[in-house]
PDB file of N, CA, C and O in Angstrom, chain B, residues numbered from 101:
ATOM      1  N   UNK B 101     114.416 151.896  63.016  1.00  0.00           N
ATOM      2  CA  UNK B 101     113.195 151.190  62.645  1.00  0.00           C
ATOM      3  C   UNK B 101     113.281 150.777  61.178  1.00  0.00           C
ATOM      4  O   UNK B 101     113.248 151.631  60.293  1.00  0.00           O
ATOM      5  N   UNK B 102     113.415 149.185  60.856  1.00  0.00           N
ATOM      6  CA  UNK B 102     113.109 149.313  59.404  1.00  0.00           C
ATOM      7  C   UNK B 102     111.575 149.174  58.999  1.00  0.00           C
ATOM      8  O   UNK B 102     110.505 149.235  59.605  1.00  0.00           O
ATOM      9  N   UNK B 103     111.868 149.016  58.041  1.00  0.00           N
ATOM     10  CA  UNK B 103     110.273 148.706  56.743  1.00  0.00           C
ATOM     11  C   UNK B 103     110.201 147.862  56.518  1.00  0.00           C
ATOM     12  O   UNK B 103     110.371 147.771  55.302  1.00  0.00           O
ATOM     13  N   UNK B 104     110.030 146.988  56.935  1.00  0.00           N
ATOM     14  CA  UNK B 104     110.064 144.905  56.643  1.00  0.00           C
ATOM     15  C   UNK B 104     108.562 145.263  55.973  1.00  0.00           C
ATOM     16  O   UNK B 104     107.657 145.803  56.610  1.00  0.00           O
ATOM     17  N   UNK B 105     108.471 144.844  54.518  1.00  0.00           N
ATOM     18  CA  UNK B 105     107.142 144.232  54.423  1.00  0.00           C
ATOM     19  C   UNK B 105     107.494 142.434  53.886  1.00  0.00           C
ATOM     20  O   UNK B 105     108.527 141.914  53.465  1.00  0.00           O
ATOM     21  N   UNK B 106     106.155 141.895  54.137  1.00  0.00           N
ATOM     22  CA  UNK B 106     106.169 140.332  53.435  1.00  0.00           C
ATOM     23  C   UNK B 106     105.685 140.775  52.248  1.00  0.00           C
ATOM     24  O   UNK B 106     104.979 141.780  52.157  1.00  0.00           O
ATOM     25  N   UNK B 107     106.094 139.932  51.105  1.00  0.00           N
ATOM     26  CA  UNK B 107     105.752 139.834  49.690  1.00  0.00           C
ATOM     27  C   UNK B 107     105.870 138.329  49.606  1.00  0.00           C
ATOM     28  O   UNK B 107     106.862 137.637  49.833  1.00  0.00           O
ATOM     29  N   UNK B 108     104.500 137.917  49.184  1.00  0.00           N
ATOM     30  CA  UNK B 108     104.107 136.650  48.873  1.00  0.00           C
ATOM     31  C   UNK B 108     103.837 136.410  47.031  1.00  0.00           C
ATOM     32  O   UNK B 108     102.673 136.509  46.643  1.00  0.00           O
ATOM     33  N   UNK B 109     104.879 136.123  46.053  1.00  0.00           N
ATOM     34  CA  UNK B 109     104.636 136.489  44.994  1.00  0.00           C
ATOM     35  C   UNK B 109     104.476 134.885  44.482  1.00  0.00           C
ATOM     36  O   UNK B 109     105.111 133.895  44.844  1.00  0.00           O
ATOM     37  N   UNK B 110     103.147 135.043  43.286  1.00  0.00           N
ATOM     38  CA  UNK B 110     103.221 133.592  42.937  1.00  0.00           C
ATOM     39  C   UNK B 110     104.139 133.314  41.511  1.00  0.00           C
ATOM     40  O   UNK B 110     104.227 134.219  40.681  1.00  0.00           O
ATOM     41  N   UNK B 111     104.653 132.310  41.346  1.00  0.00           N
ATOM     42  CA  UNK B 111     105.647 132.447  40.339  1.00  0.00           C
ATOM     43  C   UNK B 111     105.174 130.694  39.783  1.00  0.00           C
ATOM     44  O   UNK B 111     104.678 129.733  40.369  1.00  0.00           O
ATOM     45  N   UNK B 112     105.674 130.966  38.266  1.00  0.00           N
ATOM     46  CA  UNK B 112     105.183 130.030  37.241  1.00  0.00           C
ATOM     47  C   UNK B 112     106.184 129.604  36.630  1.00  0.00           C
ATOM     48  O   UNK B 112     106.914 130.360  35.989  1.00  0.00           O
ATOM     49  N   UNK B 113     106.413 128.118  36.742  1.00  0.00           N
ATOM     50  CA  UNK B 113     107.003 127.210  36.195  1.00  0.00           C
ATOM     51  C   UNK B 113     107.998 126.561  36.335  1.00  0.00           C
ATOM     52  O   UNK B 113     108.744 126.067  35.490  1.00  0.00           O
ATOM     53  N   UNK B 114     108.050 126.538  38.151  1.00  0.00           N
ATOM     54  CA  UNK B 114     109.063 125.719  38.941  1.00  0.00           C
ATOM     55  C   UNK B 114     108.748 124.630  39.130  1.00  0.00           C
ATOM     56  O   UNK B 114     107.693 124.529  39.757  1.00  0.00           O
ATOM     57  N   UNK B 115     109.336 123.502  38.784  1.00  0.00           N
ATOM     58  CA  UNK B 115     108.953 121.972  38.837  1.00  0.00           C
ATOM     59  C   UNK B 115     109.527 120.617  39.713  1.00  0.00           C
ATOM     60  O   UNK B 115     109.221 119.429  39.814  1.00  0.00           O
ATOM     61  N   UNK B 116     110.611 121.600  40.315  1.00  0.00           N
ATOM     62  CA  UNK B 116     111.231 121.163  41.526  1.00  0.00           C
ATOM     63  C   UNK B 116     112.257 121.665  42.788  1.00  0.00           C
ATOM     64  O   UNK B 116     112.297 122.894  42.845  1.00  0.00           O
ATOM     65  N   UNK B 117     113.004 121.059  43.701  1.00  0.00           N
ATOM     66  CA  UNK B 117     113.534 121.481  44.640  1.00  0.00           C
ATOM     67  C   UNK B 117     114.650 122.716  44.242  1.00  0.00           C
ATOM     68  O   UNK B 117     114.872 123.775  44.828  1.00  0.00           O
ATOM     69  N   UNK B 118     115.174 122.221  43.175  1.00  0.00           N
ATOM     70  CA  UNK B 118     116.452 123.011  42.284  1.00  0.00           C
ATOM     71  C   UNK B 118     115.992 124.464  41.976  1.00  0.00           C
ATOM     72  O   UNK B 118     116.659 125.491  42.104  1.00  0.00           O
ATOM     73  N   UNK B 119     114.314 124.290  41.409  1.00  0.00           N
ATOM     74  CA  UNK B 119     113.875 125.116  41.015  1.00  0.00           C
ATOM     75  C   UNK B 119     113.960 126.575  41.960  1.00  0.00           C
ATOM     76  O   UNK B 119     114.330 127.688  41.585  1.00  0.00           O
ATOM     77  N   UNK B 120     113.415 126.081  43.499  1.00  0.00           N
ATOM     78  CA  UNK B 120     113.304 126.623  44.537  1.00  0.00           C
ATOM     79  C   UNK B 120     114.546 127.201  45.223  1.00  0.00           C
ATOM     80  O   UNK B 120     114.386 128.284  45.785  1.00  0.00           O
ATOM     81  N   UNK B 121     115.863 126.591  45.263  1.00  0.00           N
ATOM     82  CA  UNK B 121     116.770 126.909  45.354  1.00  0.00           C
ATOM     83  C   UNK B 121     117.654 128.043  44.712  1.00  0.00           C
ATOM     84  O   UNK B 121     118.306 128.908  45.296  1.00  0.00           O
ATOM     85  N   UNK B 122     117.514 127.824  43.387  1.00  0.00           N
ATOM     86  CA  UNK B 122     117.820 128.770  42.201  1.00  0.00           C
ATOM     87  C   UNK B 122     117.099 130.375  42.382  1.00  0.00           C
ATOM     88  O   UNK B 122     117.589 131.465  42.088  1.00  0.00           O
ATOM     89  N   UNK B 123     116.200 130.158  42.781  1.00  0.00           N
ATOM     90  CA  UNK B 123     115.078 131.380  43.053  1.00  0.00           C
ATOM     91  C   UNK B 123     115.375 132.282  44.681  1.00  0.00           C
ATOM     92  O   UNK B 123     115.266 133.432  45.107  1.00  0.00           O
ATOM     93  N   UNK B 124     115.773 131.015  45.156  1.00  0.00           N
ATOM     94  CA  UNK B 124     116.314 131.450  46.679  1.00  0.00           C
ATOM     95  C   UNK B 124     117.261 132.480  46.687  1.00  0.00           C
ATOM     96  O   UNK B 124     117.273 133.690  46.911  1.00  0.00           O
ATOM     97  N   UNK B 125     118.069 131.582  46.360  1.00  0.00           N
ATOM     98  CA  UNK B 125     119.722 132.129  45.857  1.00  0.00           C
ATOM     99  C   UNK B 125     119.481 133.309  45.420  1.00  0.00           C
ATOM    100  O   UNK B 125     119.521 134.207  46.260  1.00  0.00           O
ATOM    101  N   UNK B 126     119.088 133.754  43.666  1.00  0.00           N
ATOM    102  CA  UNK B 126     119.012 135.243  43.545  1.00  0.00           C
ATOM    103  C   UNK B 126     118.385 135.897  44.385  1.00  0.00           C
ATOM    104  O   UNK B 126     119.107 136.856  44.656  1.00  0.00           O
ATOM    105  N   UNK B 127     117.215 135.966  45.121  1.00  0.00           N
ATOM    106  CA  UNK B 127     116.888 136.641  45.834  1.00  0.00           C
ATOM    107  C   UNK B 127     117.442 137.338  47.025  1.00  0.00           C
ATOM    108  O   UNK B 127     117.427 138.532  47.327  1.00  0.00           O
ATOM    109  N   UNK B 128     118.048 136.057  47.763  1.00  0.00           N
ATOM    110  CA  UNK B 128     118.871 136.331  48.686  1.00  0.00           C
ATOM    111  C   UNK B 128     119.837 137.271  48.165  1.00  0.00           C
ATOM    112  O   UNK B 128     119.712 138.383  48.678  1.00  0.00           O
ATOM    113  N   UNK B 129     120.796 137.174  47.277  1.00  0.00           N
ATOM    114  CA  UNK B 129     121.720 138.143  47.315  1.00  0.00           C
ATOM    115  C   UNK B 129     121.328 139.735  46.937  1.00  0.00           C
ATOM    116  O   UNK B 129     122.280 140.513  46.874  1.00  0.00           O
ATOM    117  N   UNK B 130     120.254 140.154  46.732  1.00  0.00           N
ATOM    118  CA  UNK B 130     119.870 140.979  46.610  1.00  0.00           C
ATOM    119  C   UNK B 130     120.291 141.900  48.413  1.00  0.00           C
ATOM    120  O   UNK B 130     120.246 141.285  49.478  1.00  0.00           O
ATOM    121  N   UNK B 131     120.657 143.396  48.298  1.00  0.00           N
ATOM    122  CA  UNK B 131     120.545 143.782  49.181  1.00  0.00           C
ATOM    123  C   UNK B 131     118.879 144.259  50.024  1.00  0.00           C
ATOM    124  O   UNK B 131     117.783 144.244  49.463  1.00  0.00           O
ATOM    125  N   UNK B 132     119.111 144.590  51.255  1.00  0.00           N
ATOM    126  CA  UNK B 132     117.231 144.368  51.665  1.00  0.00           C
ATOM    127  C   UNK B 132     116.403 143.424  52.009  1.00  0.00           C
ATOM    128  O   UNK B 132     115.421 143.405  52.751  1.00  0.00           O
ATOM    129  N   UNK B 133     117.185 142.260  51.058  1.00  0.00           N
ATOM    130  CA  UNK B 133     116.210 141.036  50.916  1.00  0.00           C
ATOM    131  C   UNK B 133     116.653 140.216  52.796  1.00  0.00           C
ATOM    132  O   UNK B 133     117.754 139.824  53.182  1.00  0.00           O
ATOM    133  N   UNK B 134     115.768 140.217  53.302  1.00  0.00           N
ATOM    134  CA  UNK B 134     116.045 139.523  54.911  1.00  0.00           C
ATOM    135  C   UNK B 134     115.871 137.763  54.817  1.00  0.00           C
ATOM    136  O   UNK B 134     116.751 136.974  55.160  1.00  0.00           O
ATOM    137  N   UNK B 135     114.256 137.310  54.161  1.00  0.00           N
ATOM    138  CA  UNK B 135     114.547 136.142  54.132  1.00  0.00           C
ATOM    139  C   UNK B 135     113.768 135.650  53.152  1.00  0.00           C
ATOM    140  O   UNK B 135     112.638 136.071  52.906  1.00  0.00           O
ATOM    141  N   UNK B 136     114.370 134.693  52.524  1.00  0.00           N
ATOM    142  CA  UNK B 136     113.189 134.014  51.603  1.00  0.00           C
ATOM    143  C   UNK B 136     112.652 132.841  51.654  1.00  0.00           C
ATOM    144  O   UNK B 136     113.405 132.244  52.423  1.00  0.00           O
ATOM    145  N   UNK B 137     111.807 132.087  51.325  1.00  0.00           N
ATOM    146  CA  UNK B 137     110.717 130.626  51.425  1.00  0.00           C
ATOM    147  C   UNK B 137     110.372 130.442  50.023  1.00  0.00           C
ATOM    148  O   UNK B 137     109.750 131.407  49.578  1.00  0.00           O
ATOM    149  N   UNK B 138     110.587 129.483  49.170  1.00  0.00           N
ATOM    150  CA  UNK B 138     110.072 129.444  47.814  1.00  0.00           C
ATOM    151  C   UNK B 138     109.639 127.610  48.123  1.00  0.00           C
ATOM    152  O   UNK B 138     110.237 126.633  48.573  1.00  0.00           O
ATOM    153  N   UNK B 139     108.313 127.888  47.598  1.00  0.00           N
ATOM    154  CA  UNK B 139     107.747 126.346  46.932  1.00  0.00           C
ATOM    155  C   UNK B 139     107.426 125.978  46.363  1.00  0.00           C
ATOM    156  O   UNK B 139     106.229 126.255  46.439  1.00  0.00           O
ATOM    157  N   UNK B 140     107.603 125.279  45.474  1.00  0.00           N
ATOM    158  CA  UNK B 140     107.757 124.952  43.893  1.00  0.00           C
ATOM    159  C   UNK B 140     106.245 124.411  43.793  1.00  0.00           C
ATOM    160  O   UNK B 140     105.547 124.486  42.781  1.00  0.00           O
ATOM    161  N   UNK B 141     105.789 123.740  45.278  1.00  0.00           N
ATOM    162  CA  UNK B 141     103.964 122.658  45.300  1.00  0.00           C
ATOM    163  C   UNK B 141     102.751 123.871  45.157  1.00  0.00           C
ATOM    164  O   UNK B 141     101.711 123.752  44.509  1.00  0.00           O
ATOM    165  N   UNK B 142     103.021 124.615  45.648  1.00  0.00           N
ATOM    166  CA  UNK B 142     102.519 125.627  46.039  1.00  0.00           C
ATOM    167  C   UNK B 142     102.490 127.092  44.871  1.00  0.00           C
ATOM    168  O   UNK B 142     101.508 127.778  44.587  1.00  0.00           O
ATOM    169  N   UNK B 143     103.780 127.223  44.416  1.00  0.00           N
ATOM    170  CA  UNK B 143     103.988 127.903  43.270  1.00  0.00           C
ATOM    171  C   UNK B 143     104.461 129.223  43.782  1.00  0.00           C
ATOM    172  O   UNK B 143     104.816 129.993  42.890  1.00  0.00           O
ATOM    173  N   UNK B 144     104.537 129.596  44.804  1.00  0.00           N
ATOM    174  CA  UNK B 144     105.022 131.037  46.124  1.00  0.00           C
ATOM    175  C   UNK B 144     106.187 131.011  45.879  1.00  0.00           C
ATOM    176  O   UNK B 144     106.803 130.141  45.265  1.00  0.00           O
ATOM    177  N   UNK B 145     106.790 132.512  46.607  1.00  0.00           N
ATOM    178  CA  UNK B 145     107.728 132.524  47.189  1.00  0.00           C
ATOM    179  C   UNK B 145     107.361 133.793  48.603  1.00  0.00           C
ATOM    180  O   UNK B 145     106.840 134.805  48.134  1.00  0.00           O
ATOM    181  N   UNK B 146     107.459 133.822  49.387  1.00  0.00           N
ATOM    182  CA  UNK B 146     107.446 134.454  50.546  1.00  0.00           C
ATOM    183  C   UNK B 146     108.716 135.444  50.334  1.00  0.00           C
ATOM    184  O   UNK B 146     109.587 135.027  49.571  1.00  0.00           O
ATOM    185  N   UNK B 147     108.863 136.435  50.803  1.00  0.00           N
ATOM    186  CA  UNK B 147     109.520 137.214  50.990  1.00  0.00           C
ATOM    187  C   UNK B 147     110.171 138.298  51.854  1.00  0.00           C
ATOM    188  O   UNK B 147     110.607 139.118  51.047  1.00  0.00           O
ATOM    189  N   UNK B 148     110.447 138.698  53.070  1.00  0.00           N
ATOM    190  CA  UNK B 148     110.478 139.289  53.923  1.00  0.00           C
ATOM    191  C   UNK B 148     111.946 140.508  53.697  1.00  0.00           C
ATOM    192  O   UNK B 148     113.067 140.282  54.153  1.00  0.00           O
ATOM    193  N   UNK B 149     111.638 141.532  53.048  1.00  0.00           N
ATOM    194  CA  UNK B 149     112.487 142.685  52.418  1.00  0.00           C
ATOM    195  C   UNK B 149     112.028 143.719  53.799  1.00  0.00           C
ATOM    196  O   UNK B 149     111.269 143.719  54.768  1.00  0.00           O
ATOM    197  N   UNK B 150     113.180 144.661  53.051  1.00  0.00           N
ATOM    198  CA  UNK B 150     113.109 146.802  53.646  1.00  0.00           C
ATOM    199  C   UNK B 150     112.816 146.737  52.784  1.00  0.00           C
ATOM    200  O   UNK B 150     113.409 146.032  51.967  1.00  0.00           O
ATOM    201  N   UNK B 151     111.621 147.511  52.456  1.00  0.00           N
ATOM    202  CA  UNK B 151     110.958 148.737  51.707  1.00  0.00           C
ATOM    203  C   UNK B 151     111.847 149.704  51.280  1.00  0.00           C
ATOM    204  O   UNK B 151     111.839 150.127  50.124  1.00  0.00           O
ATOM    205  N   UNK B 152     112.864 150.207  52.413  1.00  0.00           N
ATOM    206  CA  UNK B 152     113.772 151.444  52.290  1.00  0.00           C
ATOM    207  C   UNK B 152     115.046 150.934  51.396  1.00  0.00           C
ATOM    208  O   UNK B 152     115.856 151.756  50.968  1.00  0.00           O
ATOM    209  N   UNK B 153     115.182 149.491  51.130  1.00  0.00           N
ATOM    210  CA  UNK B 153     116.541 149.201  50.004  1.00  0.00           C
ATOM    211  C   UNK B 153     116.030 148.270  49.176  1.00  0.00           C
ATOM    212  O   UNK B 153     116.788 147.478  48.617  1.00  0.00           O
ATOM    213  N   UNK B 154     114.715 148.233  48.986  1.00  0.00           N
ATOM    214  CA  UNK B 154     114.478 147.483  47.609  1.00  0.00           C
ATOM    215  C   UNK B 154     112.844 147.087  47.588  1.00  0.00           C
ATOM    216  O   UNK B 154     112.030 146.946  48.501  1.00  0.00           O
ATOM    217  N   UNK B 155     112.768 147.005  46.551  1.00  0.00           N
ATOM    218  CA  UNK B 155     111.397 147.410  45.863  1.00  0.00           C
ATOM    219  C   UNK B 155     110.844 145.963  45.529  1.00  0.00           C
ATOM    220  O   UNK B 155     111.610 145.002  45.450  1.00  0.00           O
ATOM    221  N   UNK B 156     109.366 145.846  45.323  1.00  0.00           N
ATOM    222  CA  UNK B 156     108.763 144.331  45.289  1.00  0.00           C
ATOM    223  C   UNK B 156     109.160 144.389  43.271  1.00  0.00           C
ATOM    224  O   UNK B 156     109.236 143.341  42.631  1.00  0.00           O
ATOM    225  N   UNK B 157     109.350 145.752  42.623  1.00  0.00           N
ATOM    226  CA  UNK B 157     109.264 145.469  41.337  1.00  0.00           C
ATOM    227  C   UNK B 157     111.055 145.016  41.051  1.00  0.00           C
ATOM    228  O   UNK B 157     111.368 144.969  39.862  1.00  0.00           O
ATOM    229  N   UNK B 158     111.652 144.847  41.601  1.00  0.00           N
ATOM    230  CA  UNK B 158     113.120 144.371  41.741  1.00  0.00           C
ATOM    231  C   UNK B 158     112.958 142.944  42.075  1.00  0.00           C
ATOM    232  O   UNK B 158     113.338 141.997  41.386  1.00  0.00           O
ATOM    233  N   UNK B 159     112.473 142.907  42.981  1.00  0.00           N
ATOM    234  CA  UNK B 159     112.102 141.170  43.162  1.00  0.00           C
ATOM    235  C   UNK B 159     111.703 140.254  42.425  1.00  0.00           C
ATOM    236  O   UNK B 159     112.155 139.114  42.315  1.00  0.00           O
ATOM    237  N   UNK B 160     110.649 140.848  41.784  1.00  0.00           N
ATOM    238  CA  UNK B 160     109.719 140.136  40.301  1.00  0.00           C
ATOM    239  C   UNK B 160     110.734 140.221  39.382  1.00  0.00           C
ATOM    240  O   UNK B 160     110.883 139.144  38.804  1.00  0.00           O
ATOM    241  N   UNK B 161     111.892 141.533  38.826  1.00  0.00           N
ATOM    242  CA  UNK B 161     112.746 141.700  37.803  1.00  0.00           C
ATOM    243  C   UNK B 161     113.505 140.524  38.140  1.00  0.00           C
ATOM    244  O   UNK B 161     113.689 139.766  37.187  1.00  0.00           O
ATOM    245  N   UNK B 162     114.037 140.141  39.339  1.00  0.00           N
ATOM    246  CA  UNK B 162     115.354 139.065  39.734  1.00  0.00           C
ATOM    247  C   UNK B 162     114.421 137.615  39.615  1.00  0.00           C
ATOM    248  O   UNK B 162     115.208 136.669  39.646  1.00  0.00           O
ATOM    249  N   UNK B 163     113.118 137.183  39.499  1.00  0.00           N
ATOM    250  CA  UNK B 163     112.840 136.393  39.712  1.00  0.00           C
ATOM    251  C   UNK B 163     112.558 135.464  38.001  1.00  0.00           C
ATOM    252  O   UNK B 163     112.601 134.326  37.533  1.00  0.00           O
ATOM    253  N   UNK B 164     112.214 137.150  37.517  1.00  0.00           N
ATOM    254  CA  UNK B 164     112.245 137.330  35.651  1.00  0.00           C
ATOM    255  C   UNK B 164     113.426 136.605  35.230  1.00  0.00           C
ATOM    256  O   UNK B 164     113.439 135.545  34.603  1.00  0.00           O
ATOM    257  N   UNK B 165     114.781 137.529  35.787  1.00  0.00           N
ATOM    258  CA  UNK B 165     115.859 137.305  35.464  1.00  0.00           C
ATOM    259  C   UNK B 165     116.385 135.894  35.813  1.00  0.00           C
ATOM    260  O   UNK B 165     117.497 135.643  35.347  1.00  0.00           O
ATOM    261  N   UNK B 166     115.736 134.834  36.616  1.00  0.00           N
ATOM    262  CA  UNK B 166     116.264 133.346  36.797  1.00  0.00           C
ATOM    263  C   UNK B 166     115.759 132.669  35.596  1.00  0.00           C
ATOM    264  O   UNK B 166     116.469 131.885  34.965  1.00  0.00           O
ATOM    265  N   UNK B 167     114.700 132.914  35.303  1.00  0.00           N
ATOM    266  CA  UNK B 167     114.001 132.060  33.905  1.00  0.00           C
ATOM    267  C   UNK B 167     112.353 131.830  34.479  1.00  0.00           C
ATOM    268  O   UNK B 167     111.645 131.072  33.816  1.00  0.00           O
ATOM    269  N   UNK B 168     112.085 132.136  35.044  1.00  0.00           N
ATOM    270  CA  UNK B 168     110.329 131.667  35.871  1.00  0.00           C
ATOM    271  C   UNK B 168     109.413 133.191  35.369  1.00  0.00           C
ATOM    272  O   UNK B 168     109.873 134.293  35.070  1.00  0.00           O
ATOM    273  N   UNK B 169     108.171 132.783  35.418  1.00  0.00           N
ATOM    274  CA  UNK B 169     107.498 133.725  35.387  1.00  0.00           C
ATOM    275  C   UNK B 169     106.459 134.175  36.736  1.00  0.00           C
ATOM    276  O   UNK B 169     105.896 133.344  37.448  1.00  0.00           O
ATOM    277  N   UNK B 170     106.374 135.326  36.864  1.00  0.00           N
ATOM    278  CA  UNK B 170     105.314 136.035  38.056  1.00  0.00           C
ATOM    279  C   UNK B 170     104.134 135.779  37.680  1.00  0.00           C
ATOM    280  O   UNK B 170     103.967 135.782  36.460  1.00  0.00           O
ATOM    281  N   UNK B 171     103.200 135.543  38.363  1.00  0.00           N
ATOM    282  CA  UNK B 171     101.357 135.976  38.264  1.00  0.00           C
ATOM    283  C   UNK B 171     101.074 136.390  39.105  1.00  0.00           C
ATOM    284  O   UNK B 171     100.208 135.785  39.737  1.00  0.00           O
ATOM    285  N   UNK B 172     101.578 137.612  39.637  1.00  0.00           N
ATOM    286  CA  UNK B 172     100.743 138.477  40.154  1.00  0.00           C
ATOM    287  C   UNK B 172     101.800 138.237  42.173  1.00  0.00           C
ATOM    288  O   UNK B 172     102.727 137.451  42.368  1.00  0.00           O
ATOM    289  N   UNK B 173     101.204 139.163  43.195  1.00  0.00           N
ATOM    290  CA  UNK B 173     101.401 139.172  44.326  1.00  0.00           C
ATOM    291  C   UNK B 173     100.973 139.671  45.218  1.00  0.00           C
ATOM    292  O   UNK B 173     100.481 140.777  44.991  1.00  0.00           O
ATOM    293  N   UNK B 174     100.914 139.097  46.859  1.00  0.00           N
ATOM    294  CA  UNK B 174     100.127 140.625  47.721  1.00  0.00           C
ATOM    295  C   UNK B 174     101.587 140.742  48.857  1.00  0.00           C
ATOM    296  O   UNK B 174     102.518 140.046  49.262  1.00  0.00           O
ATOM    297  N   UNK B 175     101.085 141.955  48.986  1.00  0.00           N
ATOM    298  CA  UNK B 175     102.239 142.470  50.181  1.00  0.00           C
ATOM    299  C   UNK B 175     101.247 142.730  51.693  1.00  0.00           C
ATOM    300  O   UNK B 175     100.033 142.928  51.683  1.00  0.00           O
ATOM    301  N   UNK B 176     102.100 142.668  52.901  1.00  0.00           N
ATOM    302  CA  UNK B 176     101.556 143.417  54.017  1.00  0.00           C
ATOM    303  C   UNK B 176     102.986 144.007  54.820  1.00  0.00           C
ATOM    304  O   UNK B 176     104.113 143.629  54.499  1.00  0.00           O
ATOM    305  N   UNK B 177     102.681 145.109  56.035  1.00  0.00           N
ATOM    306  CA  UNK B 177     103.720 145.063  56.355  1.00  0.00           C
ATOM    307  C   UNK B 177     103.818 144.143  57.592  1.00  0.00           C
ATOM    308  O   UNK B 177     102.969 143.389  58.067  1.00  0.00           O
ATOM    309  N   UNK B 178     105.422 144.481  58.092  1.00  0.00           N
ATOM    310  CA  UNK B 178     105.459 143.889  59.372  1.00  0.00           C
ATOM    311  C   UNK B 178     106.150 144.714  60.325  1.00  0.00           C
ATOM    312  O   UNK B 178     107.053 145.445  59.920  1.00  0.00           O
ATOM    313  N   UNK B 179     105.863 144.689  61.435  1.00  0.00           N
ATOM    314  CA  UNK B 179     106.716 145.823  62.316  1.00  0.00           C
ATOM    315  C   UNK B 179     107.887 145.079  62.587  1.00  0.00           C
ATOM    316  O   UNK B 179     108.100 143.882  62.775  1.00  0.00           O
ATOM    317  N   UNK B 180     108.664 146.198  62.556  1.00  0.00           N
ATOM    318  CA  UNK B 180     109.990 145.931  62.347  1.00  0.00           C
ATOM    319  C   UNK B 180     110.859 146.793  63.588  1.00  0.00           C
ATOM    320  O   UNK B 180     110.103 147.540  64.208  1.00  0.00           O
ATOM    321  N   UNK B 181     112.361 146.833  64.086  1.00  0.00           N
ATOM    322  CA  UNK B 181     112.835 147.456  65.120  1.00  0.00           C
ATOM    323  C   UNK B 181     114.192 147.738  64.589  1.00  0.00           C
ATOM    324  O   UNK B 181     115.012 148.343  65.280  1.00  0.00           O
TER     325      UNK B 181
END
């Protein structure tokens, strides 16, 4: 059984497709990380992680670490198998 939760985090100061991509990319290679959705119109990124190999404050650090900034996020879980 994993721990899938969604993390919907809003992030500041993506201004285009590249932007979204760039953000993808680190995320994705993160281990845990299952899938990601980023939209630059919108200002999101969706997130669908394990709980059990990585943390929402790792996500925000990798998202730090591209050049963008966080405002804030909500999580829920999802059942997982």
């Amino acid at each position: 059984m994993t721990q899938d939760q969604l993390a919907i985090i809003r992030i500041e100061g993506m201004h285009c497709h590249k932007c979204e991509k760039s953000i993808q990319n680190a995320l994705l290679r993160e281990e845990g990380v299952n899938e990601v959705e980023v939209d630059f119109l919108s200002g999101q990124a969706s997130v669908l992680f394990d709980a059990g190999l990585i943390q929402i404050a790792r996500l925000i650090d990798v998202i730090h670490d591209t050049g963008y900034r966080t405002d804030g996020f909500s999580k829920s879980g999802v059942t997982g198998v």
